[in-house]
C-alpha positions as CSV (number, residue, x, y, z in Angstrom):
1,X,2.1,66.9,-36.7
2,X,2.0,65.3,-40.0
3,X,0.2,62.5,-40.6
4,X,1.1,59.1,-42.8
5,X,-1.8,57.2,-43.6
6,X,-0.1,54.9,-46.4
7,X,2.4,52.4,-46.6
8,X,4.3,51.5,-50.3
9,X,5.8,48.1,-49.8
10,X,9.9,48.4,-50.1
11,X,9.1,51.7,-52.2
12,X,7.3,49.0,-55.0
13,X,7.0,51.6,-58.1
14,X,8.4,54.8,-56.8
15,X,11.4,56.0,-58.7
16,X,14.7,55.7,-56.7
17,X,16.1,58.7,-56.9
18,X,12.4,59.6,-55.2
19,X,13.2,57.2,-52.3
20,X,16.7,58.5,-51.6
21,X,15.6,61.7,-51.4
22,X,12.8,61.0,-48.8
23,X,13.3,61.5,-45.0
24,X,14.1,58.8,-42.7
25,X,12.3,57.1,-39.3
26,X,14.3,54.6,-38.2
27,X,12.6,52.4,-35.8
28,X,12.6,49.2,-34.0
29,X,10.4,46.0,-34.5
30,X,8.2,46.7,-31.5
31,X,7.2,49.9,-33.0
32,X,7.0,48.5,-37.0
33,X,4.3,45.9,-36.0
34,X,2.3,48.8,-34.4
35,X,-0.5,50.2,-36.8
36,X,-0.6,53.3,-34.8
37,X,2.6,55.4,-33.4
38,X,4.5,58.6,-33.3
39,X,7.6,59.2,-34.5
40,X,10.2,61.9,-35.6
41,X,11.7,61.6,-39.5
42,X,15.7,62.5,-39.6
43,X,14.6,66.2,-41.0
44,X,12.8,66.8,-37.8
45,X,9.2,66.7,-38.6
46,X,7.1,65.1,-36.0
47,X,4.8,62.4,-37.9
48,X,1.7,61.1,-36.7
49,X,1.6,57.2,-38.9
50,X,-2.1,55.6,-38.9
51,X,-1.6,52.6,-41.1
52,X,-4.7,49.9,-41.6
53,X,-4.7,47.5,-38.6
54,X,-2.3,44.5,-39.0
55,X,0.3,46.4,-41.0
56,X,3.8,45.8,-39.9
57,X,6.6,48.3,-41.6
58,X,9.4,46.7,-42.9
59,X,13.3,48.0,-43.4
60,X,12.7,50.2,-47.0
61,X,9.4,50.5,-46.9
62,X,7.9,53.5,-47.7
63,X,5.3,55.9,-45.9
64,X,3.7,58.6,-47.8
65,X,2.4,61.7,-45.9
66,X,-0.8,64.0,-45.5
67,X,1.7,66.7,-48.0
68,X,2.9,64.0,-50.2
69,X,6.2,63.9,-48.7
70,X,7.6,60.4,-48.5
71,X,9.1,58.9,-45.5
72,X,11.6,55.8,-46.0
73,X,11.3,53.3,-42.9
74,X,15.1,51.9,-41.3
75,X,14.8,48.7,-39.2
76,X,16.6,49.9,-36.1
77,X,19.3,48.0,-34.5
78,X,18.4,46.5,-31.3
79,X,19.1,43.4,-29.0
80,X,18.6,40.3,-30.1
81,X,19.9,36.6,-29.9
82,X,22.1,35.7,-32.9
83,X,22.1,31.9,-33.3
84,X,24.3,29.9,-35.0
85,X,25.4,26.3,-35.4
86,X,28.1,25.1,-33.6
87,X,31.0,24.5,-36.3
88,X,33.0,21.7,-34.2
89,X,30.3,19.8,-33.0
90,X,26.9,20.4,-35.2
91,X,25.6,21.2,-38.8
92,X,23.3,24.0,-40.6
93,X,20.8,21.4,-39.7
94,X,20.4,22.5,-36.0
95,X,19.4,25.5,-36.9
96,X,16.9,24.1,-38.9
97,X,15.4,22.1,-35.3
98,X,15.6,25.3,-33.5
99,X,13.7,27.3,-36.0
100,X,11.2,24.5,-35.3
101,X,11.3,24.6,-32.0
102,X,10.7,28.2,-31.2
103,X,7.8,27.8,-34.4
104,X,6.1,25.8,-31.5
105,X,6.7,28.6,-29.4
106,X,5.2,31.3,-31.3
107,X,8.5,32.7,-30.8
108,X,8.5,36.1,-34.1
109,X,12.3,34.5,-36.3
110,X,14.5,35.9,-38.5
111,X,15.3,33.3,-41.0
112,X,18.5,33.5,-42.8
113,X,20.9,30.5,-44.3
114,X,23.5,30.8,-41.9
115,X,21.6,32.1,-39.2
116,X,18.4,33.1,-37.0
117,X,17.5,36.1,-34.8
118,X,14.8,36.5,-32.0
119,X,14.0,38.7,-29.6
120,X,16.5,38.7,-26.1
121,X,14.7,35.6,-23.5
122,X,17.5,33.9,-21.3
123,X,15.0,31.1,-21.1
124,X,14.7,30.5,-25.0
125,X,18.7,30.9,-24.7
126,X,19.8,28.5,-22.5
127,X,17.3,26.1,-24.3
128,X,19.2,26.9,-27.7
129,X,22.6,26.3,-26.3
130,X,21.2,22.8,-24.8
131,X,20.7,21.7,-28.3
132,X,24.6,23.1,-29.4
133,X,23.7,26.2,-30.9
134,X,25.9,29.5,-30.3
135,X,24.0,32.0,-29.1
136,X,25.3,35.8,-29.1
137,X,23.4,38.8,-27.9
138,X,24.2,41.4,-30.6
139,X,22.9,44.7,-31.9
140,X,21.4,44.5,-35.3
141,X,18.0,45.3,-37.2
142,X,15.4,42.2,-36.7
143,X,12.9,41.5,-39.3
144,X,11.2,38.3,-38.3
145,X,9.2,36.7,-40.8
146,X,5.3,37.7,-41.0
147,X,4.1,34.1,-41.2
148,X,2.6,31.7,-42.7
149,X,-1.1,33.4,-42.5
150,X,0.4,36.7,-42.7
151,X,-1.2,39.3,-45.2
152,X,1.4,40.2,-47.5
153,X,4.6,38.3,-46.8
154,X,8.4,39.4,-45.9
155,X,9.8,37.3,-49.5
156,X,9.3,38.1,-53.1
157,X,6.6,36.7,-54.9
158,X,7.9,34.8,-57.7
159,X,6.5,32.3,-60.6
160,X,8.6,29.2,-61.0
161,X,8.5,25.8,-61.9
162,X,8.5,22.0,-59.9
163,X,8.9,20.2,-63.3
164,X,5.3,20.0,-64.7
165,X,3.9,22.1,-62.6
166,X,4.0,25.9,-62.5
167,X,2.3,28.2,-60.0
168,X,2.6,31.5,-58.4
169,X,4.0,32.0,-54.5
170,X,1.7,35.0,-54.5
């Protein structure tokens, strides 16, 4: 077994033609928020990962291995809830009140503009469709936000300006 003991964020600094090369693991989000697991790369190899505790691996991420091999991470497709707002009878802004309302929950949320995931719960279902949402189980890779206290983060850093004052989101 080969062991991975390091993980390069999105493949930060490696040169792509070195990430297209690498092997593959694709896995699912229960297994990318573990710091510990086994998995097999597409070339066969059985890998051995022992990442620091509290490392999630993220869709593009990159492990490198005990032989310097690199291993690119896939977020796997799996089920989850794909919610949207209701186009006859709501607004973008509901999903806005149910991103808050499964915050409260504690509830892990993909965030995108048009769009949120979670994780399959008839309970959490039913509740969104209550408040007019569409809710559709699909098949798709689920990369929930880390959080607001989250090491790291799951958006780019990025230096702007709010008129006079510029700062860092790092």
């Amino acid at each position: 077994m080969i062991q991975a003991s390091k993980l390069i964020s999105q493949g930060a600094g490696l040169a792509p033609a070195l990430v297209k090369r690498a092997s593959t693991i694709e896995l699912d989000w229960d297994v990318r928020q573990k710091s510990r697991f086994d998995a097999t790369d597409s070339i066969g190899r059985s890998l051995g990962i022992f990442l620091p505790r509290g490392t999630v691996a993220r869709g593009g991420d990159v492990l490198v291995a005990e032989d310097g091999s690199l291993i690119r991470v896939i977020a796997a497709p799996q089920s989850v809830l794909k919610i949207t707002h209701c186009t006859q009878h709501g607004r973008p802004y509901d999903l806005i009140r149910a991103a808050y309302h499964l915050g409260n929950r504690h509830v892990p949320i993909e965030l995108k503009p048009d769009h949120l995931k979670i994780e399959p719960d008839h309970v959490l279902a039913d509740m969104l469709r209550a408040m007019h949402l569409i809710v559709h189980a699909v098949e798709e890779a689920f990369e929930p936000e880390n959080g607001a206290y989250a090491a790291g983060g799951h958006h780019t850093h990025v230096e702007h300006s709010h008129g006079e004052h510029s700062h860092s989101h790092a």
